[in-house]
Every structure is written in C-alpha cells, then in structure tokens.
C-alpha positions, 0 to 999 in steps of 0.5 A: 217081257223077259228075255229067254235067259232070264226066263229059264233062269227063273224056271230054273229056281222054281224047279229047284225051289220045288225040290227043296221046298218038299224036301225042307219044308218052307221053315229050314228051306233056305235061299241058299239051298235053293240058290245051291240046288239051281246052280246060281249065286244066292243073290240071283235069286233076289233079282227074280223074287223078293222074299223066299215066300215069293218063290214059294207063291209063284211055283203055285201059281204055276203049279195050281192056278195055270194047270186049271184046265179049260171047262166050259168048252162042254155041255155034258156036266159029267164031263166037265165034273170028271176033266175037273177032278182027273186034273186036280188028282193028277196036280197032286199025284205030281206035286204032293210034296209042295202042296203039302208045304203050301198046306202047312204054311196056309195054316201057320202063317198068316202072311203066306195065307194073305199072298196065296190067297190073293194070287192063287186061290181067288184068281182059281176060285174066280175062273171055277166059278164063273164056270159054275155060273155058265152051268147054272145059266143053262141050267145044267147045274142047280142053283146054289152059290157057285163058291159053295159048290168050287170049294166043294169040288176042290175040296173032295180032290184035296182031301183025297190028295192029303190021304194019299200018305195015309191011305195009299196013292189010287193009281187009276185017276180016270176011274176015280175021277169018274166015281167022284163026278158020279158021286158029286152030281148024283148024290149018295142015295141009290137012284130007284 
C-alpha cells in the first residue's frame, strides 16, 4: 500500500497529466510538461509510471472504469438505465477533454487501443454486463447478449459526449438522462 506522500504525489501527476493531456493532445504532450505542471522533477515521474501512455491509461481507470456506479442496488429497470446514463453524461461534461484524447489515440494507436481495453474497457464491460445479466435473470430486461445492450448504453452517452462540441453542451443531464432511458427501453414507436 503506498504511503500517503506517494499517493498524493501520484494523484498529483494524474491531475496534471489531465490538464496537459486535454491541452496537448497525447502527441505533443510531454513527460516534461507534465512533470513541470505537477511541480515534480520529470524523473518522478517514472518512479510512479513507465511510459507517458501509462498515465494516460491510469487517469482513465480513474476517470471512466471507478466512476461506474453501483446498479444492481434496484428493481426499477428505469431507474437503474437513468442512474447509468446521468453518470456516463455527467463523466463527459466533466472529463471532455481526456475522453476526447482517449478517443484519438484508441483510434491510431494500436498499443494504447490494446492497454485501454485491457484495464478499462473490459474490466467496465465485465461489471455492466454482469448488471445486465442479474436483469435479465429476473427478467426485467429481454434476453439479448448482455454485451449487445452495454455497448448500446454506452455507446448513446458516447455519442452524445462527442456532439457536445458540435451540437452544443445539454445543461439538464437529469432531464436528458431521463429521455434517454424512456427512449432505450421503450423503443421509438409511439405506444397505443
């Protein structure tokens, strides 16, 4: 367990790695940058984390993977869908700027693409759809692979989160949340 002088030293470089990252970019980000913003030498750096993709992987563990919030502490299907979605809005409101990085470099680079998905999207994937399962066991949800309907989920907060520079921010997350989950389970026809 790290002592807490090396733990708020670390926490110190991710925050500052955040700030660069979604300044920068992952390209013309530099451990120096980083190290110069955290107000640590650049070798510090090393002591914490081996490569600068590291540090961008760790502050989305943090970031994306232990925000997922606690779903299965309901029944109410609508509930669970609305708490689910309001988070995921809510993470890219706050955390455009890295996602937006995570998103690029996910696309180009096939090694950050390999790391993400080994320590944050499968580990986010694993608890979403054991979540999907228990719904589908009480039969609250229909039976369809449960990966199917996590990407789905995630996949409407993500898309929303990349038009947000285009199409404006949507300040009422609630309101949308609940639209979204109405839309999910519902469907898009009209009901009669």
């Amino acid at each position: 367990m790290p002592t807490p002088k090396r733990a708020d030293r670390k926490e110190q470089i991710l925050s500052a790695a955040v700030e660069v990252f979604a300044e920068l970019g992952f390209e013309r980000a530099t451990t120096r940058a980083i190290a110069k913003r955290a107000g640590v030498a650049e070798g510090t750096i090393f002591n914490y984390f081996p490569t600068k993709r590291d540090i961008l992987v760790c502050v989305l563990e943090q970031q994306v993977l232990e925000t997922i919030p606690k779903l299965n502490d309901t029944d109410d299907v609508e509930t669970m869908m609305m708490k689910l979605l309001n988070n995921r809005l809510l993470m890219w409101k706050k955390h455009s700027g890295i996602l937006r990085v995570m998103i690029s470099e996910a696309i180009f680079d096939d090694e950050f693409r390999d790391l993400y998905r080994n320590r944050v999207y499968d580990p986010a994937m694993k608890k979403l759809n054991e979540c999907i399962t228990q719904q589908q066991l009480k039969g609250l949800f229909v039976d369809v692979e449960p990966s199917i309907i996590s990407r789905m989920m995630l996949g409407i907060a993500l898309g929303f989160g990349l038009m947000n520079p285009v199409a404006g921010e949507v300040d009422d997350i609630d309101g949308l949340s609940q639209v979204l989950s109405k839309v999910l389970l519902n469907g898009l026809l009209p009901r009669e």
